[in-house]
C-alpha positions as CSV (number, residue, x, y, z in Angstrom):
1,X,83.7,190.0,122.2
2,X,80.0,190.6,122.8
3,X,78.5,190.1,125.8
4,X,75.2,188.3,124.2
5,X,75.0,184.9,123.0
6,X,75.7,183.9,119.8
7,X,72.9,183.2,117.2
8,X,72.8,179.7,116.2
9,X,72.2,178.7,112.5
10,X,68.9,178.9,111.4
11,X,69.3,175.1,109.7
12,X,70.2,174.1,112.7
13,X,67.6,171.3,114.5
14,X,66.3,173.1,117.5
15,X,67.0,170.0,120.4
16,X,70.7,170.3,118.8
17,X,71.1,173.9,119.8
18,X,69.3,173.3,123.1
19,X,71.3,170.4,123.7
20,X,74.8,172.5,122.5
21,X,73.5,175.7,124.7
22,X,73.4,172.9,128.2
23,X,76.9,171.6,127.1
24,X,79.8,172.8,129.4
25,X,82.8,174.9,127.5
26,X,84.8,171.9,126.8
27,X,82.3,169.9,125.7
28,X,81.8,172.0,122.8
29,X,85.0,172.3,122.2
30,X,85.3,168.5,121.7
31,X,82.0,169.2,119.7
32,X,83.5,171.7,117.5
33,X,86.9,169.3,116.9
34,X,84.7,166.1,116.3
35,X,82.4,168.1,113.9
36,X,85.2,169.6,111.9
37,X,86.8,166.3,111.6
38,X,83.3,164.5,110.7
39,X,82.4,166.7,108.1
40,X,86.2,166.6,106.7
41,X,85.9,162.4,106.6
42,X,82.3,163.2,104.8
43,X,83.4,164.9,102.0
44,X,86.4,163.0,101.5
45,X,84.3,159.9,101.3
46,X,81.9,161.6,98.9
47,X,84.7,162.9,96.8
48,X,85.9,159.2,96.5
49,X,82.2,157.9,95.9
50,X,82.3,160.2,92.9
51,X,85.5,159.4,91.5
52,X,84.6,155.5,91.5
53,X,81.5,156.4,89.8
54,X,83.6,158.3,87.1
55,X,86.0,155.1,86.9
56,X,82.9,152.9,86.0
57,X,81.9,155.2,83.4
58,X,85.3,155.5,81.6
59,X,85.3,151.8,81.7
60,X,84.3,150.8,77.9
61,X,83.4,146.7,76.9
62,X,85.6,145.8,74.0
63,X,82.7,145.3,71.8
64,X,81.4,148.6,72.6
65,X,81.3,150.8,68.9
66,X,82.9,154.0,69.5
67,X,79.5,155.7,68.9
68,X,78.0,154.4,71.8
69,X,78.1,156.1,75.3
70,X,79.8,153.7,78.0
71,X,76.6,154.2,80.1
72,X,74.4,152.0,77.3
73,X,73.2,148.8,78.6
74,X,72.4,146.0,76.2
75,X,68.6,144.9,75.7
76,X,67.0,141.7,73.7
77,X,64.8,143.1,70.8
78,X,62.2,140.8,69.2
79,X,60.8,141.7,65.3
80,X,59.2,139.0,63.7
81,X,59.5,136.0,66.3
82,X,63.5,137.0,65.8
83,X,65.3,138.3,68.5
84,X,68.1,140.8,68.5
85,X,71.0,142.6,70.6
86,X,70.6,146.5,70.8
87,X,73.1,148.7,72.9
88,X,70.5,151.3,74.5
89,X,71.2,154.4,76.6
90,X,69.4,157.8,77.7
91,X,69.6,161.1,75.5
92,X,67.8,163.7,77.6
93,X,64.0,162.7,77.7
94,X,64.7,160.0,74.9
95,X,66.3,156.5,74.5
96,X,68.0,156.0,71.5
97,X,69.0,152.1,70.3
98,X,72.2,150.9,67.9
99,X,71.8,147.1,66.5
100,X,74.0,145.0,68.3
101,X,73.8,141.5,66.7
102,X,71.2,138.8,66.5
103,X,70.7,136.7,69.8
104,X,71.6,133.3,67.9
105,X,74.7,134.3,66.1
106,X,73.5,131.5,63.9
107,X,70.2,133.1,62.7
C-alpha cells in the first residue's frame, strides 16, 4: 500500500473530495457502504423505469391495424369542411399518417 494519497476521480465535484478528504476513516467507510447501496437502488429503479416504458409500448388498442406502430397517436384531419381520424407516428425525420375513419361515423 502506497504511502501517498489516493487520486480522486477527475468527475468528481471538488467540495465532494474536499469534504471526503476532512471525513474520519469510518466515515467514509459508511460513505463507501451508502454510496454502493445508492447507486445499486439507482439502477434498479432505472432498470424498472425502462421496462414500464417497454410495457406501454407493447400495449396495442384493439382497433389498432397491424401496420401501425403502437407508438401512433390518433389526430383529427379536416379536407373539405370534413373531418377525419388518422393514426400518426414518427419515421425518423418524417411523420407518416394511415386513415382511421371519419369523425361522424355517420358522414
Amino acid at each position: 500500500m502506497s504511502y501517498e494519497p489516493p487520486t480522486p476521480p477527475a468527475n468528481l465535484p471538488t467540495e465532494t473530495v474536499n469534504m471526503l478528504n476532512e471525513a474520519t476513516p469510518e466515515h467514509l467507510r459508511d460513505v463507501a457502504s451508502y454510496a454502493e447501496a445508492l447507486a445499486e437502488h439507482k439502477e434498479r429503479e432505472a432498470r424498472l423505469e425502462e421496462e414500464v416504458d417497454d410495457a406501454d409500448v407493447e400495449e396495442r388498442p384493439d382497433d389498432l391495424p397491424d401496420d401501425v406502430p403502437a407508438k401512433a397517436t390518433i389526430t383529427i384531419k379536416e379536407i373539405n369542411d370534413n373531418r377525419y381520424y388518422y393514426w400518426q407516428w414518427r419515421e425518423g425525420d418524417s411523420v407518416t399518417s394511415k386513415y382511421k375513419g371519419p369523425v361522424n361515423p355517420d358522414e
